[in-house]
mmCIF file of the C-alpha atoms, coordinates in Angstrom:
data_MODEL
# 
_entry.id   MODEL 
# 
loop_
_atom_site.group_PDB 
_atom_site.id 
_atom_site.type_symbol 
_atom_site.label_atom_id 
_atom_site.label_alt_id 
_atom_site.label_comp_id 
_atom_site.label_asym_id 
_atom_site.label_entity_id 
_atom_site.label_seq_id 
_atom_site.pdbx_PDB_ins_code 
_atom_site.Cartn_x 
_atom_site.Cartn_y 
_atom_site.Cartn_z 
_atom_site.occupancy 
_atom_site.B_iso_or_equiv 
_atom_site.pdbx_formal_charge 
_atom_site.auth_seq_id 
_atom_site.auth_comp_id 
_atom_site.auth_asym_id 
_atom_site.auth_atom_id 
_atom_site.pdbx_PDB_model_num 
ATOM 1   C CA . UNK A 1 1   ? -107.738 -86.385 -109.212 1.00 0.00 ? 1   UNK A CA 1 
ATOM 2   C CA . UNK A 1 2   ? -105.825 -89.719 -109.195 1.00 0.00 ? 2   UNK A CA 1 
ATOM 3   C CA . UNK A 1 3   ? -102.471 -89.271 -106.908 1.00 0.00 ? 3   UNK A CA 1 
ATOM 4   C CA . UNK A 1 4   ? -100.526 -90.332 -110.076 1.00 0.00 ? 4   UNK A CA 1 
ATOM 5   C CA . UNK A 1 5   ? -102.400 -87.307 -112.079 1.00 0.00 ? 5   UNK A CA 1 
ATOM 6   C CA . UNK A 1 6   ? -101.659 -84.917 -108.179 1.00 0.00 ? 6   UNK A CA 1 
ATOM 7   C CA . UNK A 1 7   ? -97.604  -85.947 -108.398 1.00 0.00 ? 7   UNK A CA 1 
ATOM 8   C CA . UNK A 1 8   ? -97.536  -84.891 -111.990 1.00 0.00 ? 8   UNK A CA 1 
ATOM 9   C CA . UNK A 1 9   ? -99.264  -81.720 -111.393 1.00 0.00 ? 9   UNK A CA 1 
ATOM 10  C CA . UNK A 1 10  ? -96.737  -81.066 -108.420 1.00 0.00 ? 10  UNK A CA 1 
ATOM 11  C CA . UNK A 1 11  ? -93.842  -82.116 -110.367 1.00 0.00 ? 11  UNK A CA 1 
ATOM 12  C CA . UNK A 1 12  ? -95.326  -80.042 -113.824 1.00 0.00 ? 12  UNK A CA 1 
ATOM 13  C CA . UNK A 1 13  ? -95.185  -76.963 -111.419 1.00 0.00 ? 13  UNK A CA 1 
ATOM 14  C CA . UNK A 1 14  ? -91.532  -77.568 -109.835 1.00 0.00 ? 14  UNK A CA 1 
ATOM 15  C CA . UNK A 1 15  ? -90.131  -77.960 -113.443 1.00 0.00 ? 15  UNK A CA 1 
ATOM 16  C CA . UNK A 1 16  ? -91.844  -74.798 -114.337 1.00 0.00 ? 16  UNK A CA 1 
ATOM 17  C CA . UNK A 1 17  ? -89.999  -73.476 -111.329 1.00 0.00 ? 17  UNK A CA 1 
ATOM 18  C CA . UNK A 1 18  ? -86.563  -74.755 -111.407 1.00 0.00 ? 18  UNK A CA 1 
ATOM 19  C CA . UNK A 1 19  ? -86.289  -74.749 -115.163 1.00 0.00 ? 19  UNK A CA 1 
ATOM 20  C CA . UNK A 1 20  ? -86.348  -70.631 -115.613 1.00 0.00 ? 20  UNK A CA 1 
ATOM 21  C CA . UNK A 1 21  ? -85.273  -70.031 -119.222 1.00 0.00 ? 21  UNK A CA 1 
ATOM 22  C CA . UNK A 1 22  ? -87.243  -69.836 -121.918 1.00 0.00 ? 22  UNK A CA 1 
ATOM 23  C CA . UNK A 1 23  ? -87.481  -72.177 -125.010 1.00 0.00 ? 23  UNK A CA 1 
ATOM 24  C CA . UNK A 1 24  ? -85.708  -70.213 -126.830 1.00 0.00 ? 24  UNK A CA 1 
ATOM 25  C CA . UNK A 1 25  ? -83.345  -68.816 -124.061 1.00 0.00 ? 25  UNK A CA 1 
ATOM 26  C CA . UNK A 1 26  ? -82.549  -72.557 -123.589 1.00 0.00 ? 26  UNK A CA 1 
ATOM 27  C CA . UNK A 1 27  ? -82.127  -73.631 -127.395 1.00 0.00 ? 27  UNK A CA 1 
ATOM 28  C CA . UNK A 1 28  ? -79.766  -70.117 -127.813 1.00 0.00 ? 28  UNK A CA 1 
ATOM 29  C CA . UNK A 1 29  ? -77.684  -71.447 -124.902 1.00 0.00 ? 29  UNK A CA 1 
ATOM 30  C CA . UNK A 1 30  ? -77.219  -74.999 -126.255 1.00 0.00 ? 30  UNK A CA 1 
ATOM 31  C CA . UNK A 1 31  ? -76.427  -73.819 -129.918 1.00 0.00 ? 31  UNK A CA 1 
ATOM 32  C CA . UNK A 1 32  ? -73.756  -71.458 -128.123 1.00 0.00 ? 32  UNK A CA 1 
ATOM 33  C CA . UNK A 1 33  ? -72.311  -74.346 -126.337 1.00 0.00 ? 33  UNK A CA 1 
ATOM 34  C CA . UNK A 1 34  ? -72.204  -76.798 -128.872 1.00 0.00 ? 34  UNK A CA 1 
ATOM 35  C CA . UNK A 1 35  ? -70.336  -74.450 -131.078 1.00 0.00 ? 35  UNK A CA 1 
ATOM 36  C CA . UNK A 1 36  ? -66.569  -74.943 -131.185 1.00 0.00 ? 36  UNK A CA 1 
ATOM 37  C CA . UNK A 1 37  ? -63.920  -73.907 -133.393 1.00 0.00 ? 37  UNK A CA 1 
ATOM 38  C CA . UNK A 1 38  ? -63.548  -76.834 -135.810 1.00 0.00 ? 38  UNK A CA 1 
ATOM 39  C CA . UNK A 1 39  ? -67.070  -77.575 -136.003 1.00 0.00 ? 39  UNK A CA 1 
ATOM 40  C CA . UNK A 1 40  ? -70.812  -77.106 -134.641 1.00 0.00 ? 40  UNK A CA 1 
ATOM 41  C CA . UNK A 1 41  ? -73.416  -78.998 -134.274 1.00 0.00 ? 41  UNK A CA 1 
ATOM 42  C CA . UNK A 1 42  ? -76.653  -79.393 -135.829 1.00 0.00 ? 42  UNK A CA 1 
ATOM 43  C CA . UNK A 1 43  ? -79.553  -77.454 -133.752 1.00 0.00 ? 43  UNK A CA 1 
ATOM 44  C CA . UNK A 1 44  ? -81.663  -80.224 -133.091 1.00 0.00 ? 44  UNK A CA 1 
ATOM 45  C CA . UNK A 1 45  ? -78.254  -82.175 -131.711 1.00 0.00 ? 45  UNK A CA 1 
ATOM 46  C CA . UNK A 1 46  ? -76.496  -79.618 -129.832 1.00 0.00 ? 46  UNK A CA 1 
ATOM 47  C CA . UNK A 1 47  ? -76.016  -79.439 -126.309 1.00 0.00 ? 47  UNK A CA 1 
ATOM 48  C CA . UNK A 1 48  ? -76.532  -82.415 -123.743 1.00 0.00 ? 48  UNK A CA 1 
ATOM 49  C CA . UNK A 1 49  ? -79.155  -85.205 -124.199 1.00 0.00 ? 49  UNK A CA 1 
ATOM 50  C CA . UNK A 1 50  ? -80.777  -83.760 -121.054 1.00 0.00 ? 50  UNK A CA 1 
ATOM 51  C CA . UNK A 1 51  ? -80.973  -80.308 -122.587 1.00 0.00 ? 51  UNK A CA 1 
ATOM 52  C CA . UNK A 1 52  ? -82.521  -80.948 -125.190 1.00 0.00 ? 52  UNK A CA 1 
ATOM 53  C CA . UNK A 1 53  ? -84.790  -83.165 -123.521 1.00 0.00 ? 53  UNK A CA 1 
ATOM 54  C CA . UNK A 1 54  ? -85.899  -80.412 -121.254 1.00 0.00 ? 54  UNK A CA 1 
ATOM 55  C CA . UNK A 1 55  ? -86.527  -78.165 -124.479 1.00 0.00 ? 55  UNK A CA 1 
ATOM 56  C CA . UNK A 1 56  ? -88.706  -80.995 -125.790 1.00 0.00 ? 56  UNK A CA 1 
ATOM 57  C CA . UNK A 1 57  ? -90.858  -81.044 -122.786 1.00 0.00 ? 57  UNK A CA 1 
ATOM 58  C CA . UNK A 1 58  ? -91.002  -77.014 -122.512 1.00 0.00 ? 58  UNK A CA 1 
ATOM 59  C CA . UNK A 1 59  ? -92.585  -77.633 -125.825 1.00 0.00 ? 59  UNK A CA 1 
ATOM 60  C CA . UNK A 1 60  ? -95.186  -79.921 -124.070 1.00 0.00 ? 60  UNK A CA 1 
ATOM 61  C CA . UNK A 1 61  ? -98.638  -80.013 -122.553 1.00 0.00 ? 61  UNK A CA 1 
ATOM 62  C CA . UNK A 1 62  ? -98.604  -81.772 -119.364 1.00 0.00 ? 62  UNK A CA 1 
ATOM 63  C CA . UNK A 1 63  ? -100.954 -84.130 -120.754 1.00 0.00 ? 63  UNK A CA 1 
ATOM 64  C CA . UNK A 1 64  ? -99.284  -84.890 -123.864 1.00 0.00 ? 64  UNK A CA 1 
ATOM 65  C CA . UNK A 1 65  ? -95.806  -86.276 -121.435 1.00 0.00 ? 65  UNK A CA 1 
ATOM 66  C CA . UNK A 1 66  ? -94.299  -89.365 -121.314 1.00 0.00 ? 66  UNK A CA 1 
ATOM 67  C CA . UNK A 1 67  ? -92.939  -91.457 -119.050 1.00 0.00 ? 67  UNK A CA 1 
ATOM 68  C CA . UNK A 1 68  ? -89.795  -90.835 -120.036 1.00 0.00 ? 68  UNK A CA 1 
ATOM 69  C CA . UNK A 1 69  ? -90.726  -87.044 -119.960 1.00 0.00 ? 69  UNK A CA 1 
ATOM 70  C CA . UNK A 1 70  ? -91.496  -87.324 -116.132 1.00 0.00 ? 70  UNK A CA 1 
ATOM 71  C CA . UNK A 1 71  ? -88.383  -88.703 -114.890 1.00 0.00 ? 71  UNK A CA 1 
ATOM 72  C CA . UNK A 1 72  ? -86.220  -86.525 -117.041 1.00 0.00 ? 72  UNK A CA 1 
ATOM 73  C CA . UNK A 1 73  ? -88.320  -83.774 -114.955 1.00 0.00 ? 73  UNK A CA 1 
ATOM 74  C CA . UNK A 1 74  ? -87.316  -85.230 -111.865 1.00 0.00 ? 74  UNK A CA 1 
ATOM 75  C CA . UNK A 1 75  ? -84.078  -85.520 -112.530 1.00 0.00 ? 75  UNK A CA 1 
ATOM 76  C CA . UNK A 1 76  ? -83.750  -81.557 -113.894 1.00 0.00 ? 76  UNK A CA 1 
ATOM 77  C CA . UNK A 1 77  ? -85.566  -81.203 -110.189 1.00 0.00 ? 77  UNK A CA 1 
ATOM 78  C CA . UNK A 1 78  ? -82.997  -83.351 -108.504 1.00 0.00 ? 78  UNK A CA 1 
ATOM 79  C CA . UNK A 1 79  ? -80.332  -81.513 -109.488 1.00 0.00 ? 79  UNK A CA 1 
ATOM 80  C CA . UNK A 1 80  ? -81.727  -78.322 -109.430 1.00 0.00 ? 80  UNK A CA 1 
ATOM 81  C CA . UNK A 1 81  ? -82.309  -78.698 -105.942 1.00 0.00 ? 81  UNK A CA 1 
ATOM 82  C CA . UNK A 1 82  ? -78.923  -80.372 -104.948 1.00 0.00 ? 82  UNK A CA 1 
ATOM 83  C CA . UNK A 1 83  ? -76.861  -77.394 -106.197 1.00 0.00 ? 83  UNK A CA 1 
ATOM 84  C CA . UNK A 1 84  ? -79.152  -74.126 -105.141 1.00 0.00 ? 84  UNK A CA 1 
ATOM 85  C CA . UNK A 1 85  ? -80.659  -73.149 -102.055 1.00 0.00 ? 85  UNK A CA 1 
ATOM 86  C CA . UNK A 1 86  ? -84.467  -73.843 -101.613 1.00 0.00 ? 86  UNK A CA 1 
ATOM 87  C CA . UNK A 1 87  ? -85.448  -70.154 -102.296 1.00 0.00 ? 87  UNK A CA 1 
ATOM 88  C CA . UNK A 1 88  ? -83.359  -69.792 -106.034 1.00 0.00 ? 88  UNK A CA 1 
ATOM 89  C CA . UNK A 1 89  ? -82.830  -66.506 -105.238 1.00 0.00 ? 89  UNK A CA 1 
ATOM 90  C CA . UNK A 1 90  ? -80.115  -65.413 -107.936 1.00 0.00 ? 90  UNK A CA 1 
ATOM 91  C CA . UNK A 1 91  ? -76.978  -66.412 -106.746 1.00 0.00 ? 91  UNK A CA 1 
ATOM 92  C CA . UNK A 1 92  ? -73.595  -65.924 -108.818 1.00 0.00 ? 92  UNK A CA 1 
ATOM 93  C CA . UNK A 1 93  ? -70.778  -69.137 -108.437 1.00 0.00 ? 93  UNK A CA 1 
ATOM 94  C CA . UNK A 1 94  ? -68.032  -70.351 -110.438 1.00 0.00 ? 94  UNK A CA 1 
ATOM 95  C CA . UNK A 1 95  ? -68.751  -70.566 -114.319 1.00 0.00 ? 95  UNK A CA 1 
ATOM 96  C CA . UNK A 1 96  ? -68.641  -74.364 -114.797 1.00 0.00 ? 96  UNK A CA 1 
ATOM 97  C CA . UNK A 1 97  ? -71.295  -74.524 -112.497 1.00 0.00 ? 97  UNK A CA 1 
ATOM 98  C CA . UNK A 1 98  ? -73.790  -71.721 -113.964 1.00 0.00 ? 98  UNK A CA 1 
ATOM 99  C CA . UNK A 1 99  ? -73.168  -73.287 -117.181 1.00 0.00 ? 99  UNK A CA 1 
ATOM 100 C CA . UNK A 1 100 ? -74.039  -77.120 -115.750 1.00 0.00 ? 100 UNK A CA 1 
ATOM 101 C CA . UNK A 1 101 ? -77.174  -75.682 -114.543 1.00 0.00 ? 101 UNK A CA 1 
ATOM 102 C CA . UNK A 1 102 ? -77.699  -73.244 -117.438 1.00 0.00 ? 102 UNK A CA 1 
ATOM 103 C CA . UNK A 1 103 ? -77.291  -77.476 -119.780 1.00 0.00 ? 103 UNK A CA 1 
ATOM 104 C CA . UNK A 1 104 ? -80.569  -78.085 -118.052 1.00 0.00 ? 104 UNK A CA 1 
ATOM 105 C CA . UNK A 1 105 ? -82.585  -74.596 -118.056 1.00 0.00 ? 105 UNK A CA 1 
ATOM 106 C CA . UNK A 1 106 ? -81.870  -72.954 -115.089 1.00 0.00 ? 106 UNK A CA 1 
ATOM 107 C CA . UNK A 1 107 ? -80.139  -70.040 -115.147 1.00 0.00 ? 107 UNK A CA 1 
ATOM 108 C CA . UNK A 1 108 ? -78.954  -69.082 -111.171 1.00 0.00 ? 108 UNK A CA 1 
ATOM 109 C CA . UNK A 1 109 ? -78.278  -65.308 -111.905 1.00 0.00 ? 109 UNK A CA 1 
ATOM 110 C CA . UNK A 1 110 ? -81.744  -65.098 -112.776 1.00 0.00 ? 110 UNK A CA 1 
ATOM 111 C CA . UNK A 1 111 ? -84.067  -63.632 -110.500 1.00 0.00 ? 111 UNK A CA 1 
ATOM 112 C CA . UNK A 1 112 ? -87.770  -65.539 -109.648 1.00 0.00 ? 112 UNK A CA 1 
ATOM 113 C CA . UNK A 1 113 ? -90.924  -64.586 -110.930 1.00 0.00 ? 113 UNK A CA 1 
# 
């Protein structure tokens, strides 16, 4: 295996990791959000660009990604990482921060596999 091919597999776990809600968890979530009182957005458009990037590549095989697809991945596992502790144990905090981490797919109150 290439080291290109060994980062992605590395990286394809991590993501797996970090982002803990399901596609549909994730795409519930983001419909919720983008729903206001005046108006709401279309499904395929609501939420942040980086949410609904990360529900494009939960959609994925790993062999089927992008370029693109990989750094959005490593920027979900950037942040991720800067805001939680290493272990992700479910940890409650204020709710603008739950729901910035909840905009990418993880959810912090939710316990690990």
């Amino acid at each position: 295996m290439a080291a290109s091919e060994q980062i992605t597999a590395e990286l394809w776990d991590e993501f797996h990791t970090v982002v803990n809600m399901t596609s549909r968890e994730l795409q519930e979530w983001l419909s919720t959000e983008a729903a206001g009182e005046e108006t709401e957005e279309l499904p395929d458009r609501a939420g942040p660009p980086t949410g609904r990037r990360v529900l494009e590549i939960l959609g994925k095989r790993r062999t089927d990604l992008t370029a693109d697809d990989i750094a959005v991945m490593r920027r979900v596992c950037e942040i991720v990482r800067s805001r939680r502790d290493p272990s992700l144990d479910p940890k409650a905090g204020g709710a603008d921060w739950r729901h910035a981490l909840m905009d990418i797919g993880h959810d912090p109150l939710k316990p690990t596999a």
